[in-house]
DSSP file (Angstrom, degrees, kcal/mol; ACC not computed):
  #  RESIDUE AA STRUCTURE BP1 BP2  ACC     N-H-->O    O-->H-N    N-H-->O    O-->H-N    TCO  KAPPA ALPHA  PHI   PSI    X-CA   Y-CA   Z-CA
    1    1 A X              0   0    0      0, 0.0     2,-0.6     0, 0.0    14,-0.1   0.000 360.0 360.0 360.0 136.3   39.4  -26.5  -21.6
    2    2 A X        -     0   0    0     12,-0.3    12,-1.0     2,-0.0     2,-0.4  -0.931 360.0-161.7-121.0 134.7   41.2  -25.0  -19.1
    3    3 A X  E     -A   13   0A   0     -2,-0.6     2,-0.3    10,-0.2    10,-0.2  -0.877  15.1-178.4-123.7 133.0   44.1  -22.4  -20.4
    4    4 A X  E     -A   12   0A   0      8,-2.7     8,-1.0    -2,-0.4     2,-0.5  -0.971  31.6-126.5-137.4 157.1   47.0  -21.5  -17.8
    5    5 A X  E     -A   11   0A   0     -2,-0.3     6,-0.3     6,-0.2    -2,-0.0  -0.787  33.9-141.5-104.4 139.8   50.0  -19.3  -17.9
    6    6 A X        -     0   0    0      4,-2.7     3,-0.1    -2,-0.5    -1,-0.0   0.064  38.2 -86.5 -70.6-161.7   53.3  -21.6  -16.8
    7    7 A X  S    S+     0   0    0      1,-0.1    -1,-0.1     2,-0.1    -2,-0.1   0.845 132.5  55.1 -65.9 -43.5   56.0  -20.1  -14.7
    8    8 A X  S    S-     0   0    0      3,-0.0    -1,-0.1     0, 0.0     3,-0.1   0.396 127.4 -99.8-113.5 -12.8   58.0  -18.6  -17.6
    9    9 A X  S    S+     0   0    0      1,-0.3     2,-0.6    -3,-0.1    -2,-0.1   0.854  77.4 143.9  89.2  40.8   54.5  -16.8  -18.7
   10   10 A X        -     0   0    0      2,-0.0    -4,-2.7    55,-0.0     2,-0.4  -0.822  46.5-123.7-108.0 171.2   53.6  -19.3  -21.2
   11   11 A X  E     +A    5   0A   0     -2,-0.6     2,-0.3    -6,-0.3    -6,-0.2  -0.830  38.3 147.3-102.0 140.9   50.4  -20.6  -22.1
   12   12 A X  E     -A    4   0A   0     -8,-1.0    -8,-2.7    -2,-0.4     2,-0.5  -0.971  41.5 -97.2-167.3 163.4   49.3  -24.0  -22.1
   13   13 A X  E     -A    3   0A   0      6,-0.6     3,-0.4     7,-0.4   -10,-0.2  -0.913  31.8-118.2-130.6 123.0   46.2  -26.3  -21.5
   14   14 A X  S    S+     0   0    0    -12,-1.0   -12,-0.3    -2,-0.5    -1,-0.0   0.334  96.4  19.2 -64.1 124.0   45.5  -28.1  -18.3
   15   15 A X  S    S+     0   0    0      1,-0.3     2,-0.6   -14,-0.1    -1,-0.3   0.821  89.5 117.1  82.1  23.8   45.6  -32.2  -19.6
   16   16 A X    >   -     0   0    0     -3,-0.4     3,-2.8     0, 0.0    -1,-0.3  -0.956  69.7 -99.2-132.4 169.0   47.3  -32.4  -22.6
   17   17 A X  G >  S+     0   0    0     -2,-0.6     3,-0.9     1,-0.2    -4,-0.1  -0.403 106.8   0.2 -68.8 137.4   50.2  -34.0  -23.5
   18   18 A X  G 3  S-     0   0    0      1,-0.3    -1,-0.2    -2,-0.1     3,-0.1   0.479 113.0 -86.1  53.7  20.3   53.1  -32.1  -23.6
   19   19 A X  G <  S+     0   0    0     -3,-2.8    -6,-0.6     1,-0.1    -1,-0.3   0.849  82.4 154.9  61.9  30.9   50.9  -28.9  -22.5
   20   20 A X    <   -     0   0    0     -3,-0.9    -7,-0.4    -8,-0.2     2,-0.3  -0.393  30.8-155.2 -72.8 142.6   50.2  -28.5  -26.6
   21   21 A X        -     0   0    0      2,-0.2    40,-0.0    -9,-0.1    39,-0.0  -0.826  44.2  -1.6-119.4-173.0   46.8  -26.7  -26.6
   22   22 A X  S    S-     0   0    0     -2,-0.3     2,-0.3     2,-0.1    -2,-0.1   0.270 113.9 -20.7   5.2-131.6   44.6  -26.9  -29.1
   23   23 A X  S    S-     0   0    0      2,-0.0     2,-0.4     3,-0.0    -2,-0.2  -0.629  77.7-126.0 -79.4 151.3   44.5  -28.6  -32.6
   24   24 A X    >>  -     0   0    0     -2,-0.3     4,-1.1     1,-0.1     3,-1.0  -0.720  27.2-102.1 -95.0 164.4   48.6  -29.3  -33.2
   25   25 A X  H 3> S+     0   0    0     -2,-0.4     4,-3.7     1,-0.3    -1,-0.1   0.763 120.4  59.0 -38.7 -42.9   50.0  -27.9  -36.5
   26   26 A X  H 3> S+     0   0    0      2,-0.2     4,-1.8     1,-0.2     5,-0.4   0.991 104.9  53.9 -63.3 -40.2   50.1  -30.9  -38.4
   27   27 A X  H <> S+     0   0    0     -3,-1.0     4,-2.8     1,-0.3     5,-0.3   0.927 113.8  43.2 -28.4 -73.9   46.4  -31.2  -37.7
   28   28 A X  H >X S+     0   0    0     -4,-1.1     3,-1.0     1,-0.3     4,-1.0   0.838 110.9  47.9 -51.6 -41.4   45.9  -27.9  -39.1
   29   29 A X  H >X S+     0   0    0     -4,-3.7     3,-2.4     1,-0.3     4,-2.0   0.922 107.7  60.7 -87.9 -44.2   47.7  -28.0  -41.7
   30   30 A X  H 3X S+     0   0    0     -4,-1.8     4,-1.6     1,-0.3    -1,-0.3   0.569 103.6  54.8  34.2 -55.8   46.1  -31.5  -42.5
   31   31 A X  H <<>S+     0   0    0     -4,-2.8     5,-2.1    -3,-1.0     6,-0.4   0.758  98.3  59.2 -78.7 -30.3   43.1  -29.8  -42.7
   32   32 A X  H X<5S+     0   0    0     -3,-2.4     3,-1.8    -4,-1.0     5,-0.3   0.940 104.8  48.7 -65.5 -72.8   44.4  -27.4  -45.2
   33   33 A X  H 3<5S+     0   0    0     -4,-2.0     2,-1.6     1,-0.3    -3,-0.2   0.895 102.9  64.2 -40.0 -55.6   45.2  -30.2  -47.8
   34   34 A X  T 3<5S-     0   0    0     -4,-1.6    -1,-0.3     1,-0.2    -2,-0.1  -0.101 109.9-124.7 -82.8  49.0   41.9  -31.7  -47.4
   35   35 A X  T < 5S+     0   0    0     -3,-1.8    -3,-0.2    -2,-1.6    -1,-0.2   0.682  78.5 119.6  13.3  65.3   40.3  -28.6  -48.7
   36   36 A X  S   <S+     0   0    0     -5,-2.1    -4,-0.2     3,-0.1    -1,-0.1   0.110  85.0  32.8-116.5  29.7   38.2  -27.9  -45.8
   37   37 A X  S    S+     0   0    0     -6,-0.4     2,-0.3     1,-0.4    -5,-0.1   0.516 129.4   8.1-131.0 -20.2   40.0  -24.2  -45.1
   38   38 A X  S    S-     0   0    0     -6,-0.2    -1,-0.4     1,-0.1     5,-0.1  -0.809  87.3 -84.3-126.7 176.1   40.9  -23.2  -48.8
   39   39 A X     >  -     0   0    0     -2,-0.3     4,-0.8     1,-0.1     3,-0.2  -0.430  44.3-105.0 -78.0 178.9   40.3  -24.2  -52.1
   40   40 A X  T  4 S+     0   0    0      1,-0.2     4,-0.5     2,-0.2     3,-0.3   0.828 114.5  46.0 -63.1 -44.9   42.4  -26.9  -53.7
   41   41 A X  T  4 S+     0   0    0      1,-0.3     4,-0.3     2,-0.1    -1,-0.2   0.453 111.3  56.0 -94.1  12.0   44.6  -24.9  -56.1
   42   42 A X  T  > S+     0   0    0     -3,-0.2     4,-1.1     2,-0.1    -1,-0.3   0.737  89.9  77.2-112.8 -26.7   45.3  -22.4  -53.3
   43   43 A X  H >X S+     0   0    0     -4,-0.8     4,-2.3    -3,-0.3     3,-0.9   0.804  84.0  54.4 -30.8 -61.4   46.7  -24.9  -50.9
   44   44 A X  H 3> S+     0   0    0     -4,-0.5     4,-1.7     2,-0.2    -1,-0.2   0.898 120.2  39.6 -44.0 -68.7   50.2  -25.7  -52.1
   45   45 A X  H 34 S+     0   0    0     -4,-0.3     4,-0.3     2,-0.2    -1,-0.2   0.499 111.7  55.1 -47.3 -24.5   50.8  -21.6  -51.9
   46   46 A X  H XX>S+     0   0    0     -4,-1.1     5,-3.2    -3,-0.9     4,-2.5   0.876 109.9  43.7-112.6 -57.8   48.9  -21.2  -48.8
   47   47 A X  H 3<5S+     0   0    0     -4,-2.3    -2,-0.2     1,-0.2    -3,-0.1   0.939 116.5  57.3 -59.7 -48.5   51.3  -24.2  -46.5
   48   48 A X  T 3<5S+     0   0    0     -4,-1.7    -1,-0.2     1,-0.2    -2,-0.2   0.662 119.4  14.3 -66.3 -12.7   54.2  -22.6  -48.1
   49   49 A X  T <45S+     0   0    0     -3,-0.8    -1,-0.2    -4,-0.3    -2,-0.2   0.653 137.5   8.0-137.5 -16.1   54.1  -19.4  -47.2
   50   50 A X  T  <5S+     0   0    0     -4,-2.5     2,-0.4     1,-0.1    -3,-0.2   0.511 117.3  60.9-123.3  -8.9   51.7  -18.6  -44.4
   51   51 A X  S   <S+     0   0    0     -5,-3.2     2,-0.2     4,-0.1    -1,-0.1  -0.655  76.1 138.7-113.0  75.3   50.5  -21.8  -43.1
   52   52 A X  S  > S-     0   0    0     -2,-0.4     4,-2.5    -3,-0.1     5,-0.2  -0.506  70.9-107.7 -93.0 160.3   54.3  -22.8  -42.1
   53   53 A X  H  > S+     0   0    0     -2,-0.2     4,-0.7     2,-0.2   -28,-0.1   0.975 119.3  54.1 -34.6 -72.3   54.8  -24.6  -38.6
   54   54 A X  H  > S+     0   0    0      1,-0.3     4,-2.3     2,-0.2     5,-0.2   0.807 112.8  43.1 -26.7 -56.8   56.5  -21.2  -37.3
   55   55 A X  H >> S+     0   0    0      1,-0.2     4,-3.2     2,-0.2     3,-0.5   0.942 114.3  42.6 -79.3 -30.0   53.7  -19.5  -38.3
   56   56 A X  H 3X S+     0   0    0     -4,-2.5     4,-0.9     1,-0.3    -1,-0.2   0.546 118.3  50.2 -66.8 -18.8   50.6  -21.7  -37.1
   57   57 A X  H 3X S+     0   0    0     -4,-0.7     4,-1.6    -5,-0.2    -1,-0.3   0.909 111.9  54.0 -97.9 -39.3   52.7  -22.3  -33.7
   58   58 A X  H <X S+     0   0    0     -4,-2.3     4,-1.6    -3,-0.5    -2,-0.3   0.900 111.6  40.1  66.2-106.0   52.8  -18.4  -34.0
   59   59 A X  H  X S+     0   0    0     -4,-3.2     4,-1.7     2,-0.2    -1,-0.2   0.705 109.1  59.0 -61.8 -28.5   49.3  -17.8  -34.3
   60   60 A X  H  X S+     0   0    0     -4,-0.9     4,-0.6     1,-0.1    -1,-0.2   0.973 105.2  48.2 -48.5 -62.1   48.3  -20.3  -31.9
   61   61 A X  H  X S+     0   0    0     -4,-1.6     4,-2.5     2,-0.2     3,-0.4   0.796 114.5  44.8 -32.6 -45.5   50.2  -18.7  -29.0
   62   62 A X  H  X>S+     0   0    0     -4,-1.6     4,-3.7     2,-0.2     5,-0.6   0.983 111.7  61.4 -82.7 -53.8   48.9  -15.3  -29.7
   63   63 A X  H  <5S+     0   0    0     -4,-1.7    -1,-0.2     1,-0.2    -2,-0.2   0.798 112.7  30.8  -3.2 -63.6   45.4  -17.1  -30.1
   64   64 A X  H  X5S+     0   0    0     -4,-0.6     4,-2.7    -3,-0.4    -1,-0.2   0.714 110.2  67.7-100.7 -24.4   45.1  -18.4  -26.8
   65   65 A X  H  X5S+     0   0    0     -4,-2.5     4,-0.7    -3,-0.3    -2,-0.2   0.912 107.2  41.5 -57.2 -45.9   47.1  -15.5  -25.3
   66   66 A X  H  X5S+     0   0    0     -4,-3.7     4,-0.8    -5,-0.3    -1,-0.2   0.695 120.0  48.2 -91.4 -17.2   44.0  -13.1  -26.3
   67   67 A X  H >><S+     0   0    0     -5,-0.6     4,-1.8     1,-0.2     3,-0.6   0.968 112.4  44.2 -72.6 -65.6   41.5  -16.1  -25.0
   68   68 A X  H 3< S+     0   0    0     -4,-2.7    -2,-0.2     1,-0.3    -1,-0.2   0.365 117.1  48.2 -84.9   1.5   43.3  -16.6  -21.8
   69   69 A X  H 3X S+     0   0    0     -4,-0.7     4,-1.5    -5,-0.2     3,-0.3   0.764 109.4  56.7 -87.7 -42.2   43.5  -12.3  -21.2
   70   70 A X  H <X S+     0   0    0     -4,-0.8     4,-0.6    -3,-0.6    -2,-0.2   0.849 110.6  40.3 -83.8 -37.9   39.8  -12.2  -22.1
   71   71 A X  H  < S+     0   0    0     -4,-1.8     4,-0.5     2,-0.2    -1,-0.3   0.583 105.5  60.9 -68.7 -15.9   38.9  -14.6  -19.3
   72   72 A X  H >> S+     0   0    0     -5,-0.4     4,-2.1    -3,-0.3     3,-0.7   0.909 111.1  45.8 -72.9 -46.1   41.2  -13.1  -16.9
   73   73 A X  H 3< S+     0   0    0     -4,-1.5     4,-0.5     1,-0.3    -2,-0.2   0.581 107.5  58.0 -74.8 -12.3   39.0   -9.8  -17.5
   74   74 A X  T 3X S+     0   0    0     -4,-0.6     4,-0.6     2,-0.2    -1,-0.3   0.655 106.8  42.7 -79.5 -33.0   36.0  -11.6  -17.2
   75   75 A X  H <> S+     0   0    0     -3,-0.7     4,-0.7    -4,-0.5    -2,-0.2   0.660 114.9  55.2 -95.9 -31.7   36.7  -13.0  -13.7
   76   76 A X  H >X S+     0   0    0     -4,-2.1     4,-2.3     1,-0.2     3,-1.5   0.940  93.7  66.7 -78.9 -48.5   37.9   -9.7  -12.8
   77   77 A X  H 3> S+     0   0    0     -4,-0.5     4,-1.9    -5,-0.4     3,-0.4   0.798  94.6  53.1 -43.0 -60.2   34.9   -7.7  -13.7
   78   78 A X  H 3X S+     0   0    0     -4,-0.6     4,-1.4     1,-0.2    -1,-0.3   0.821 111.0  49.3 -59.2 -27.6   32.3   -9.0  -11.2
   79   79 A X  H <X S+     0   0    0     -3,-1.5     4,-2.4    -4,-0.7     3,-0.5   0.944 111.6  45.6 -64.5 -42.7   34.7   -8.2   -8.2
   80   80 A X  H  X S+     0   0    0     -4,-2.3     4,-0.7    -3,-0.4    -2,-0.2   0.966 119.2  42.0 -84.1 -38.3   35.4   -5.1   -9.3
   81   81 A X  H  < S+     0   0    0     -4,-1.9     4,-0.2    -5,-0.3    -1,-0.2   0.632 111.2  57.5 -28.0 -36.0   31.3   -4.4  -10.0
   82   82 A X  H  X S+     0   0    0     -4,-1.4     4,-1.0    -3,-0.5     3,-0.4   0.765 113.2  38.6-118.3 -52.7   30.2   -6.3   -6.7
   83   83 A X  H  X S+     0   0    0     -4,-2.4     4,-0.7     1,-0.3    -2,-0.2   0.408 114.3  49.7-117.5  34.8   32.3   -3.9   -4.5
   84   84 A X  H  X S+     0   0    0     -4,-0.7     4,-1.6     2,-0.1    -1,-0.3   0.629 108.1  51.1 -85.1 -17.0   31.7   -0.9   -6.3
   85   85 A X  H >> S+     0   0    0     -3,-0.4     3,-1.3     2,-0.2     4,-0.5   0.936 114.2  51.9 -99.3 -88.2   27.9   -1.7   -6.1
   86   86 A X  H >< S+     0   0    0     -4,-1.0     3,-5.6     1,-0.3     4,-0.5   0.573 110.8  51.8   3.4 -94.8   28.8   -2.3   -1.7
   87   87 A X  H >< S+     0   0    0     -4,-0.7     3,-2.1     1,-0.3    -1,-0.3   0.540 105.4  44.7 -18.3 -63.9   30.3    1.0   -1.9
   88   88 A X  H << S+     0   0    0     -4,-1.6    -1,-0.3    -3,-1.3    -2,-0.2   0.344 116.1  54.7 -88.9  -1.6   27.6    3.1   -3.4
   89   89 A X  T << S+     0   0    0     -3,-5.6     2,-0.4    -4,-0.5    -1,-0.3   0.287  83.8  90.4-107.1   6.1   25.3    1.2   -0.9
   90   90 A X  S <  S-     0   0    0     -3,-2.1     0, 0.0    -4,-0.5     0, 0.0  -0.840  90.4-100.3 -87.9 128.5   27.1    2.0    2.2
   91   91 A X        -     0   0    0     -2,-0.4     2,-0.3     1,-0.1    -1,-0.1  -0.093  46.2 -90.1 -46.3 155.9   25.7    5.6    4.0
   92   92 A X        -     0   0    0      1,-0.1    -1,-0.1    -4,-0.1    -4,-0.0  -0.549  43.8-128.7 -59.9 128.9   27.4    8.4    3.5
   93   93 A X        -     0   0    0     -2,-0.3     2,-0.4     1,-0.1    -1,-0.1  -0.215  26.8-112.0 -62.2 152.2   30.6    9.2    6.5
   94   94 A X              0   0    0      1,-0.1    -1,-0.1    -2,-0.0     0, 0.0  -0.779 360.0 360.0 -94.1 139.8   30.8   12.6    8.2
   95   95 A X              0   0    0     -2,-0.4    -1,-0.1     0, 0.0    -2,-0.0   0.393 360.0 360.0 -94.7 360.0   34.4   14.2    6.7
């Protein structure tokens, strides 16, 4: 999966249609009815009032926002390792 920020600073993922990333709401919420994220009698309550469109589109964004930060820091970290570890291997200069 490849996760990119657009021009406008949105997030989106490289090859899918309409730049959707992940599963798309209806999925999830799909998943919800078929009890495999709550129980049955909690469902009904659960689509109405936290598992809304809003909110699952919502939670996605922020989702992939904290993925696609955490990888950013990830790529960064060996550069910044690799030429402090140079540095501390260069002799000292006369001040």
């Amino acid at each position: 999966m490849v996760v990119r920020r657009d021009g406008a600073g949105q997030l989106s993922q490289a090859g899918r249609p309409g730049g959707q990333p992940g599963l798309a709401v209806e999925d999830l919420q799909e998943r919800l009815r078929t009890g495999k994220i709550y129980a049955a009698d909690k469902v009904p309550w659960a689509l109405e009032h936290f598992f809304t469109e809003e909110n699952l589109t919502h939670l996605r964004e922020l989702a992939l926002r904290e993925v696609a930060e955490s990888v950013e820091r990830q790529q960064l970290r060996p550069h910044a390792i690799g030429s402090a570890a140079r540095a501390s291997s260069r002799p000292p200069t006369a001040a």
